[in-house]
C-alpha positions as CSV (number, residue, x, y, z in Angstrom):
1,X,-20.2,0.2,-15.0
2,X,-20.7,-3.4,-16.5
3,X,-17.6,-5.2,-17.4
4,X,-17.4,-8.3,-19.6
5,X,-14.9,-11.5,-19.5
6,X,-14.3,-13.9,-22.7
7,X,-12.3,-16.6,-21.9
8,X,-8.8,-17.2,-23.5
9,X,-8.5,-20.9,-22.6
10,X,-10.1,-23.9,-21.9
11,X,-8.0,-25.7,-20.0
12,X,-9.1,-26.2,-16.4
13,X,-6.7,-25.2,-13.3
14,X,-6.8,-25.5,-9.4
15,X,-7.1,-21.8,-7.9
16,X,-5.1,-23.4,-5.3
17,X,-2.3,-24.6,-7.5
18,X,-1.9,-20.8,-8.9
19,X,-2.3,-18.7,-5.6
20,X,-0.4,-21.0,-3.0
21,X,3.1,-22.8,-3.8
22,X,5.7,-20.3,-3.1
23,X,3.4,-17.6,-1.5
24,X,3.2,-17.5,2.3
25,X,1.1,-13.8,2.4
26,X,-2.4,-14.7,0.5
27,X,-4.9,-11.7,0.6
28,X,-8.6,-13.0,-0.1
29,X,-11.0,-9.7,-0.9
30,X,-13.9,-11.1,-0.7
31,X,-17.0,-9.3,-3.2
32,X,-19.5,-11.9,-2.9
33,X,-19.9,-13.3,0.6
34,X,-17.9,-16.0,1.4
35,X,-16.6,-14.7,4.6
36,X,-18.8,-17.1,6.9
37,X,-17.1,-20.1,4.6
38,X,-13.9,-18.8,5.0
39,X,-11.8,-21.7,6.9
40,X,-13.6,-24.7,4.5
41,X,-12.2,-22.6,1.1
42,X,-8.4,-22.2,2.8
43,X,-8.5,-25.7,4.1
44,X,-9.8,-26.7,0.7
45,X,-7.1,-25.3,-1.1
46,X,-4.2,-26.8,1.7
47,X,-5.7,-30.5,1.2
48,X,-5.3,-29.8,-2.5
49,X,-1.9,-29.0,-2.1
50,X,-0.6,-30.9,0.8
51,X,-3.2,-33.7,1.6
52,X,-6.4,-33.9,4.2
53,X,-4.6,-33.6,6.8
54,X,-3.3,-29.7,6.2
55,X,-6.4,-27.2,7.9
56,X,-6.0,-23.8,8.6
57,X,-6.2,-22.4,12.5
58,X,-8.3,-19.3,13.1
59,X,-6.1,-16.4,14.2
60,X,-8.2,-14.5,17.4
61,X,-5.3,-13.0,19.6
62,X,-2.5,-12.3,17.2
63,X,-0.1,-14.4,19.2
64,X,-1.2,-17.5,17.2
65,X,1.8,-19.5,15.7
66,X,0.7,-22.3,13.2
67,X,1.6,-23.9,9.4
68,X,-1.4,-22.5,8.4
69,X,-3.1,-19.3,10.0
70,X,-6.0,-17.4,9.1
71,X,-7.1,-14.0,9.8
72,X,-10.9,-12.8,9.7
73,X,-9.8,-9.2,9.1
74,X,-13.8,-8.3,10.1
75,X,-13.6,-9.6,13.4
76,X,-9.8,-8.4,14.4
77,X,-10.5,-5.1,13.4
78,X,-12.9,-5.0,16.7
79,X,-10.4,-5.9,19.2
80,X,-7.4,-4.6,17.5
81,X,-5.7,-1.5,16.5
82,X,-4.2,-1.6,12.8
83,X,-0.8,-1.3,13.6
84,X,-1.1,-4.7,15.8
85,X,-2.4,-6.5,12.7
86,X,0.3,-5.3,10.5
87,X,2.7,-6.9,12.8
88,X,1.5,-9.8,13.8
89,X,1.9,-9.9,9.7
90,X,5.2,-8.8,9.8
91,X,6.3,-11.4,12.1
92,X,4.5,-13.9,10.4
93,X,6.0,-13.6,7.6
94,X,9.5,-13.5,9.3
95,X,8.4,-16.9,11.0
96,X,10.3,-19.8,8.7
97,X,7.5,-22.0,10.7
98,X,4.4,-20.8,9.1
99,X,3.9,-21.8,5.3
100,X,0.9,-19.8,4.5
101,X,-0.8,-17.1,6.2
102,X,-4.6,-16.0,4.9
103,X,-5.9,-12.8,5.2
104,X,-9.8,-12.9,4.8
105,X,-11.4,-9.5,3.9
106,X,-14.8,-7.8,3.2
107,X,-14.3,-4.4,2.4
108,X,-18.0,-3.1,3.4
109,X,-17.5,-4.6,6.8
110,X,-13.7,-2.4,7.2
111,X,-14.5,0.5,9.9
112,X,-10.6,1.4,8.6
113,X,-11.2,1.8,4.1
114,X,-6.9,2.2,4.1
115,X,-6.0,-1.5,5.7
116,X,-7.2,-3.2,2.6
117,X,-4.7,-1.6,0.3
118,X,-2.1,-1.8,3.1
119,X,-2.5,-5.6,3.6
120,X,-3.0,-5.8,-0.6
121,X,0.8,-4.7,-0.6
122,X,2.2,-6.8,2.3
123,X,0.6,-9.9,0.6
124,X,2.5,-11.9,-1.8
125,X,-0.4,-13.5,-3.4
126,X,-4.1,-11.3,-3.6
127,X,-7.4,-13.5,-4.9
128,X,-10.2,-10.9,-6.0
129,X,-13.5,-12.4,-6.3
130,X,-14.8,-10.0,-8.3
131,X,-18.5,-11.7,-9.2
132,X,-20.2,-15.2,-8.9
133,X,-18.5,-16.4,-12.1
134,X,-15.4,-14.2,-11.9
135,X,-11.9,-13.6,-10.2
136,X,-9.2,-12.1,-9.8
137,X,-5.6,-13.1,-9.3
138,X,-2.3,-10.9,-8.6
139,X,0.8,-13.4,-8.0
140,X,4.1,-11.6,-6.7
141,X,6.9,-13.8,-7.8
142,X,10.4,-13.4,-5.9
143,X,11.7,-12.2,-9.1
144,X,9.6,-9.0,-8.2
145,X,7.7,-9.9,-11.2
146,X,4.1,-9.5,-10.8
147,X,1.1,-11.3,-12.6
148,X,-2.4,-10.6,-12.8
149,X,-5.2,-12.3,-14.5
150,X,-8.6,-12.8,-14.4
151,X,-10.5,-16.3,-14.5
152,X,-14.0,-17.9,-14.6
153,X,-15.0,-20.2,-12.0
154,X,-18.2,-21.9,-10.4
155,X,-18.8,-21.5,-6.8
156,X,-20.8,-24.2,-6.9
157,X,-18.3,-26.8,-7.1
158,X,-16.2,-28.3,-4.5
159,X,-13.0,-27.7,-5.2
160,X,-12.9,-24.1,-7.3
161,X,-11.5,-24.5,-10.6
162,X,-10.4,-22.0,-13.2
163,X,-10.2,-21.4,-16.7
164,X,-8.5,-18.2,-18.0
165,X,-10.1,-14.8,-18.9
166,X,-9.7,-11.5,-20.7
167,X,-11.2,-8.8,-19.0
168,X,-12.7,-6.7,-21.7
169,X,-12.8,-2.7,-22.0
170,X,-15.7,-0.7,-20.7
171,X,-18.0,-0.7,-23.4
172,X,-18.7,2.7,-25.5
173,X,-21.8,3.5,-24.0
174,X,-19.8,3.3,-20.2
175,X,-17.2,5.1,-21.1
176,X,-19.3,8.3,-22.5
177,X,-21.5,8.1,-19.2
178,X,-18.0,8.3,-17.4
179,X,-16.9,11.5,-19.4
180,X,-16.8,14.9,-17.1
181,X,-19.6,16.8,-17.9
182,X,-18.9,20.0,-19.4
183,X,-18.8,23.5,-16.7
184,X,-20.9,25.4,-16.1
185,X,-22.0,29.1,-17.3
186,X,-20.7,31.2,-14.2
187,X,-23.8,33.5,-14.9
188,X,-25.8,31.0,-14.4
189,X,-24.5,30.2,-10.3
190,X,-25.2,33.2,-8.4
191,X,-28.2,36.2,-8.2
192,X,-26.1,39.2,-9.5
193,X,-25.6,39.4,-12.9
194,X,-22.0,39.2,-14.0
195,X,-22.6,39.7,-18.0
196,X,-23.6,42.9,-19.6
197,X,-26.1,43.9,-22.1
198,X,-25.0,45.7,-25.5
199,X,-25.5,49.1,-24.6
200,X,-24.0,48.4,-21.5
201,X,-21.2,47.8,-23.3
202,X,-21.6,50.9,-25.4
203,X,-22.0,52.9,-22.3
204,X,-18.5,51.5,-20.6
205,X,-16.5,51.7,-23.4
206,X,-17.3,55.6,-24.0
207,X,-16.6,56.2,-20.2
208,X,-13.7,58.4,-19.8
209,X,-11.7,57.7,-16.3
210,X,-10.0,60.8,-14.5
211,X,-6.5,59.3,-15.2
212,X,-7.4,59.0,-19.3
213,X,-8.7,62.5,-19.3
214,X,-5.4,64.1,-17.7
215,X,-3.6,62.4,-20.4
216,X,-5.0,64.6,-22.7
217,X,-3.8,68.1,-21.5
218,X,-0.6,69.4,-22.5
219,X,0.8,69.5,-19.5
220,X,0.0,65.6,-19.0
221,X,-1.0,64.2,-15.7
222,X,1.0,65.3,-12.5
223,X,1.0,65.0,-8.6
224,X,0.3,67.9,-7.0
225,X,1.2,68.2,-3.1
226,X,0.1,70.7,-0.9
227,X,1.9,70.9,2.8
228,X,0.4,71.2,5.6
229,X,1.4,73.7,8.5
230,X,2.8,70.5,10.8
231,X,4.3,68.4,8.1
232,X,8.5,68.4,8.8
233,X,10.2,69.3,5.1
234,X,13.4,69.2,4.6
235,X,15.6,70.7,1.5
236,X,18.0,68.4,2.3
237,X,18.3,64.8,0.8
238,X,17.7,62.0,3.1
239,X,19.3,59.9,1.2
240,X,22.1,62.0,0.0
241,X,24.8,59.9,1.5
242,X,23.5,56.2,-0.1
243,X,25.1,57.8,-3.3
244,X,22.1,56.9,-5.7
C-alpha cells in the first residue's frame, strides 16, 4: 500500500535537536539500511548537540558504562538472550552517568519479531525511517505526553535535516484492495452437495415422520413398555419419601 507525504512547513530543523535533549532511551528502526553507518549518524547528531568531541561507544558485552552507548540490536541478538538486553536497558537508564543510550534496529535481521516493540516501549524517543525521503518521529515527554510526526529529509546530506510532514490517508483505490473479500458459498467447498433441488424440496416437505403421524390418532402418541421376565418392578414409589 503506497502512502503519500505533503509537507506542512518549510522551515528546516536538526533531527538531532527534536529526538535528543531530554531523551536518554533513543530507538532507531532502521527501513532503509543504515545499519553499517550506524556510529557516524549517532555521533553526528552528539556533535550537533554537544560539540566534536561527544562520540558514541559500541555496546558488545552489555557491561559497557559510557555518556553515550550504542547497541547494534543485530549483532547482540547472537550472543545474548532477550531478557539480558532488556536489562542492561533497564540499568542503563537507571545509570544518572549515561546521557543517551541508542538502540540500533533492522527488523528483517530480528531472529526474535517481539523485541522490537518491547524496546519501542522502553525507549523514550523512537526515529522511524520509513523511506529515502521520509521519517518518523515519536517523542515521549516526562509529562507522559507523547508526539509523533512525520518529516522529509535527504540522506544525502551531512547533517540530516527536517522539514515537517502530513502523512496522508491511503488513497481510495488502497483502501478498496484492503476490503475483506466477501465469503464464500459453502456449497461451493466440499464434494457432497449440501443444497437441494425443487422437488427435493417438494418431496421433504410431504414426508410424514413416525412422531407427526401418531399425533394424528385419537389416542395421541404414547410410550408403551413391555417387561421383561428379569426386569425388578416395584409398585412401590422409590421416591415416596422425597415428598414431591
Amino acid at each position: 500500500m503506497s502512502v503519500s507525504f505533503t509537507r506542512r512547513s518549510t522551515r528546516l530543523e536538526l533531527l538531532s535537536a527534536r529526538a535528543l535533549p531530554q531523551q536518554k532511551v533513543i530507538v532507531i528502526t532502521d527501513k532503509l539500511g543504515f545499519e553499517p553507518n550506524a556510529n557516524t549518524v549517532t555521533t553526528s547528531w552528539l556533535s550537533e548537540q554537544y560539540g566534536d568531541k561527544a562520540t558514541t561507544a559500541g555496546v558488545t558485552h552489555l557491561n559497557e558504562s559510557s555518556k553515550y552507548l550504542l547497541l547494534i540490536l543485530s549483532q547482540l541478538e547472537r550472543r545474548f538472550e532477550p531478557r539480558q538486553i532488556f536489562h542492561y536497558i533497564a540499568q542503563c537508564k537507571r545509570d544518572a552517568t549515561v546521557e543517551h543510550v541508542f538502540v540500533w534496529i533492522v527488523e528483517q535481521k530480528l531472529q526474535e519479531p517481539f523485541l522490537r516493540p518491547y524496546l519501542e516501549h522502553m525507549a523514550d524517543s523512537v526515529i522511524t525511517f520509513e523511506d529515502r525521503q521520509h521519517l518518523s518521529l515519536l517523542v515521549k515527554k516526562s509529562t507522559g505526553a507523547v508526539t509523533h510526526k512525520y518529516y522529509e529529509f535527504d540522506p544525502l546530506k551531512d547533517s540530516i535535516t527536517v522539514v515537517e510532514a502530513k502523512r496522508a490517508a491511503a488513497t481510495k483505490a488502497a483502501a478498496v484492495s484492503m476490503e475483506v473479500d466477501p465469503p464464500p458459498n459453502p456449497a461451493s467447498l466440499g464434494t457432497f452437495k449440501i443444497d437441494l433441488k425443487d422437488e427435493e424440496v417438494a418431496a421433504k416437505n410431504a414426508l410424514t415422520l413416525p412422531f407427526e403421524f401418531f399425533k394424528t390418532l385419537p389416542e395421541g402418541g404414547k410410550i408403551l413398555y413391555h417387561p421383561d421376565a428379569e426386569d425388578d418392578l416395584d409398585e412401590e414409589d422409590p421416591d415416596d419419601d422425597l415428598l414431591i
